[in-house]
N, C-alpha and C positions, 0 to 999 in steps of 0.2 A: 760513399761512392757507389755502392749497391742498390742504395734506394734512387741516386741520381739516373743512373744507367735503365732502372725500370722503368723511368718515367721516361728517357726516351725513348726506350722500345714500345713500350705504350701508345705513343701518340703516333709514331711511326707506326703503326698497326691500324690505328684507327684514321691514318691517313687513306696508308693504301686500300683499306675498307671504304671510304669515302668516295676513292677514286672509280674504285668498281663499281660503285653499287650510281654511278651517276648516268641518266640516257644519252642513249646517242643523239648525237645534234648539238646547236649551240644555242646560244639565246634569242639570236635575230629570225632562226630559223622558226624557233616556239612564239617568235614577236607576232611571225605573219600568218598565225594560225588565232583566229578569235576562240577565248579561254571565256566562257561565260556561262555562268549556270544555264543561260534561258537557251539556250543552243543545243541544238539537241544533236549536229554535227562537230566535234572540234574539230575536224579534219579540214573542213571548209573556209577557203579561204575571203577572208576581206579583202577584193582586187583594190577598191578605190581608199582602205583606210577610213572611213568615217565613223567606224563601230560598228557596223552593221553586216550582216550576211545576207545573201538573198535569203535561206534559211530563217533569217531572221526580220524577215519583211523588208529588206531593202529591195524596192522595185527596178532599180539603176542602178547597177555594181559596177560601174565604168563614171559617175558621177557623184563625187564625195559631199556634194551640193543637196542628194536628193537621198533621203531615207527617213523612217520614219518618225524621227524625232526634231525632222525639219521642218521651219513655217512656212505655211503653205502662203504664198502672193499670186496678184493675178499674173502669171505671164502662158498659160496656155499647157500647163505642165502639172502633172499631180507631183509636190515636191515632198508632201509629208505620206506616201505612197496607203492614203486610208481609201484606193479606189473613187477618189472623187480628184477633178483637175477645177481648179481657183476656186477653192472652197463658199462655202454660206459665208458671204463675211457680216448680214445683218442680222443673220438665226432667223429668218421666217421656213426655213427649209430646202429654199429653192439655190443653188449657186449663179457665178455670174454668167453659166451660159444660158440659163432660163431666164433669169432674173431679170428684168427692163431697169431694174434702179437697185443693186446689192448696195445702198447704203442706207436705205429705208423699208424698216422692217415689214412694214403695213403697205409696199407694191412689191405684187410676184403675183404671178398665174394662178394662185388659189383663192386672190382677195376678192370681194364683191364690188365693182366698178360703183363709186361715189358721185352723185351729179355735181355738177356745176363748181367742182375744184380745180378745170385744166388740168387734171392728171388722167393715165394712163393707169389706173390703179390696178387693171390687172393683168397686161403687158400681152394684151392683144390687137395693138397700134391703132387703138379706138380709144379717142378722147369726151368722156359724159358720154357714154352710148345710151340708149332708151332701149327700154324702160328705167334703167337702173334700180331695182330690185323693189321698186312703189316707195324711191326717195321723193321729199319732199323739194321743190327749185326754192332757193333762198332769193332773197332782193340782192339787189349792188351795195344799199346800205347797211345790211345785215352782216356783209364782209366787210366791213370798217372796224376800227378800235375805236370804243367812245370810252372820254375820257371826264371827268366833273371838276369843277374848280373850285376853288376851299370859300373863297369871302364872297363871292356872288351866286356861289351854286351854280353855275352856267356848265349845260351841260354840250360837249363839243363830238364830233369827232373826228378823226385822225388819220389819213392817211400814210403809210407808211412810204409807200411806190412815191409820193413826192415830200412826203414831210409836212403836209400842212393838214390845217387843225379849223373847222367850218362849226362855229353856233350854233346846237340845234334848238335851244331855247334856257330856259331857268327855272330851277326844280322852287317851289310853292309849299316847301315844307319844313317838317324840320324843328321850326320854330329857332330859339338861339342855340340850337347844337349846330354843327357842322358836319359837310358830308366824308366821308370817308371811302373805305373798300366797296366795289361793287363788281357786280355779274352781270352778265349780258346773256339774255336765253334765246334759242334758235327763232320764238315767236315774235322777239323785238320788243321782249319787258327786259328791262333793267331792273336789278336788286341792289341796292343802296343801306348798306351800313352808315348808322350817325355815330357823332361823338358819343353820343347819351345810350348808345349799343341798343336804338328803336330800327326799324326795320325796314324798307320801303320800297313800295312797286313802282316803276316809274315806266311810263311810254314813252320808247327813243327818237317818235315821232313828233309829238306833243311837249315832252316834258314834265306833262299832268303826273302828280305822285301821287300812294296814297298810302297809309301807312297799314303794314300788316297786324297779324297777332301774335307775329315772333316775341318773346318774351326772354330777354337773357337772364330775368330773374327767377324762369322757371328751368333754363338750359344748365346755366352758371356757367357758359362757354366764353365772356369776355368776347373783347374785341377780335376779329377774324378778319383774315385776308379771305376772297372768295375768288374760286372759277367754275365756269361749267368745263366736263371733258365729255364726249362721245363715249359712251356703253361698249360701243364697238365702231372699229374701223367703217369711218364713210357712214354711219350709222345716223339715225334722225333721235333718238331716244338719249339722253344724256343725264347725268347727274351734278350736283351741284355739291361743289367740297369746300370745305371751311378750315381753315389753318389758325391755331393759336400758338402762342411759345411754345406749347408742350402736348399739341394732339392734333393729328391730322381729323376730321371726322365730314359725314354729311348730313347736307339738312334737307328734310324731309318737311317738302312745304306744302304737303298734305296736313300735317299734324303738329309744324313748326318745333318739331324737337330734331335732337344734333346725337347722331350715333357715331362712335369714336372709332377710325383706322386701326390706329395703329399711334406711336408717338414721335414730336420734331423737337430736335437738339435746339431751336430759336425760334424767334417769332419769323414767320414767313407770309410771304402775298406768292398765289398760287392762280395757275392759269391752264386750260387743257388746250387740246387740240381736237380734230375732227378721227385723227387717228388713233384716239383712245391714249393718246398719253397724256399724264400729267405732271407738271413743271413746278418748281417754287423757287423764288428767289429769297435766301438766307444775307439779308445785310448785314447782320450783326455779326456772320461768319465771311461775309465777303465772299459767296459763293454761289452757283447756282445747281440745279437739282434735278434731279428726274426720277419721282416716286412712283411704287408700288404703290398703285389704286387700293387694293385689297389690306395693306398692312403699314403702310410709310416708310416703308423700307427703301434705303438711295440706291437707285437703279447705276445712274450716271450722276457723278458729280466733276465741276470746275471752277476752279477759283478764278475770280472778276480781274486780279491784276494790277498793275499801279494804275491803269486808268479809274477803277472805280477808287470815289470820294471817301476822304477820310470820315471812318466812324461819326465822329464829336463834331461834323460837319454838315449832316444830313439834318434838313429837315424834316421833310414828307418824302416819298419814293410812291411811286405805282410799277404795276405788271401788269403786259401782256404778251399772247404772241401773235405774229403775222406771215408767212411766206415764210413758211422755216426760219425766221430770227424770231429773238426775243427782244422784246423793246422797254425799255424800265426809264421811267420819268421819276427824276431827282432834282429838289429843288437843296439847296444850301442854304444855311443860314447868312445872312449882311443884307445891309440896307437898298432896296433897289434889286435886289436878286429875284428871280423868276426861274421857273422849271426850266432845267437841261432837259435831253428827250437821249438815250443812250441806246443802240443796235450788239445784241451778244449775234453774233451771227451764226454761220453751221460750221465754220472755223474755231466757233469757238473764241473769237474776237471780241473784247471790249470796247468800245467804241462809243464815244460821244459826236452827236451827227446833229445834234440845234443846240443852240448856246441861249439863253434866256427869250423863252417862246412868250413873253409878257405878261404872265397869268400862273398860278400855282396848280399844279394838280396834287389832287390826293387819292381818288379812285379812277382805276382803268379797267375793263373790261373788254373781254372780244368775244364772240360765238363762236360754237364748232361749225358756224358753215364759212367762216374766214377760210383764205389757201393756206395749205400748210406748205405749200411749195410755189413758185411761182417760177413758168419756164417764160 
């Protein structure tokens, strides 16, 4: 009974101990005061409840919408309060009260104005102003995609704006290998991958081919997709890049050797723009890409969707691009079958837009003086 009775004066002690030793106020009172290491006020109250203090960079303490751990959208407001209202949404620097186009990286008021692409590249409401920095004026057919056709060699090219596909004549070379991947350079030569991995210059005027002294028996680079990309935005100076299942690289047709990027998770066909980007389409992942020039590293990647063709279905496919879409020709395997003609668009849309164009393609090409945009 003795030991019972100490235990509850015991606890009775360390109650009323409890009670004293507790601060004034209640819980809801300590609720409305922000308790946060990075707060250098705890007195300071959070009016709107969002976690934030003015103390603690909330810019609008009447708006539990705006502080800084908010995403910033365009409506005319800094919501994530870092000093800036509708932030950079393309990363070139400029947001979208400067910006003439925030969803393309390469227009904003610091870019160098590009001839003879309809844009406004540096959002001083001059479209191709002259000089344009001693660019070069490309042709009308210099802005086409040409395309090659696998059993007659017939070399075409392609309008996107209507979808139709015009002769320009028949490559003379070759011998019994078959044409493949190729590039289209801002001068109006074609470069032409064969079966047999020989090498060929081709005028997109003529036709006329002739074969280089590319050597894959001296590269051991295999079969490649190929594009040229622009060095730089709007720029005339460009490089020409080569894609195998396992190595981004360029070819250097000074010296006809292949220096390697960086590396690709599949075989890809690869395509630039005038804006320095460069593109590849991954079939074999059902994907398409946007690489680091300098290392192959996926900038942007998205998958094709139920509309692209089953794997075990494809027979040939080409790349290119035109007017901010990408355009990718797929023929199928069965009897009587001819090349699909397919639009990835700036939605990001899959899209089949010709159903069997008569003729097989297996290389496409376009120049960086094509639009990347078209208003």
């Amino acid at each position: 009974m003795k030991s019972q009775l100490f235990q509850v004066l015991s606890f009775t002690l360390a109650l009323l101990f409890a009670i004293a030793c507790t601060p004034k106020g209640n819980s809801n009172d300590n609720a409305n005061n922000v308790n946060n290491v990075n707060n250098t006020n705890n007195n300071t109250t959070d009016l709107d409840d969002d976690g934030f203090t003015v103390e603690q960079g909330d810019c609008d303490d009447d708006n539990p919408a705006i502080h800084p751990n908010a995403t910033e959208i365009e409506d005319g407001i800094d919501n994530d309060c870092d000093g800036f209202t509708d932030d950079d949404y393309d990363g070139d620097g400029f947001g979208i009260a400067d910006d003439c186009n925030d969803e393309d990286r390469y227009v904003n008021p610091g870019a160098a104005e590009a001839c003879n692409d309809g844009i406004d590249n540096n959002c001083n409401n001059q479209i191709d102003e002259q000089p344009c920095q001693g660019q070069d004026a490309c042709p009308d057919e210099m802005k086409l995609v040409y395309v090659i056709e696998r059993d007659n060699k017939d070399l075409y090219t392609f309008d996107p704006a209507t979808l139709t596909f015009t002769q320009v004549g028949t490559l003379d070379c070759g011998g019994g290998a078959t044409p493949g991947s190729m590039g289209i350079a801002r001068d109006g030569t074609a470069w032409v991958l064969f079966s047999d991995e020989t090498l060929y210059e081709v005028d997109t005027e003529s036709a006329v081919c002739t074969q280089t002294p590319y050597s894959d028996a001296s590269t051991g680079f295999g079969a490649f997709g190929m594009g040229f990309s622009s060095d730089t935005a709007g720029g005339v100076d460009e490089t020409l890049f080569v894609a195998n299942a396992t190595t981004l690289g360029v070819l250097d047709r000074s010296t006809w050797t292949i220096t390697a990027r960086g590396p690709m998770t599949s075989q890809a066909e690869v395509t630039g723009k005038a804006n320095g980007e460069l593109w590849a389409i991954l079939p074999l992942e059902a994907r398409m890409v946007r690489l680091d020039k300098t290392d192959a590293a996926i900038l942007e990647t998205y998958g094709l969707g139920a509309n692209f063709p089953d794997l075990g279905d494809i027979d040939t496919f080409a790349f290119a691009h035109w007017g901010g879409s990408l355009w990718v020709f797929i023929r199928e395997y069965g009897m009587g079958s001819s090349t699909d003609v397919y639009e990835f668009d700036q939605d990001h849309n899959f899209t089949r837009v010709r159903e069997d164009i008569g003729f097989t393609i297996v290389g496409a090409g376009v120049s960086t003086c094509a639009p990347i945009v078209v208003e």
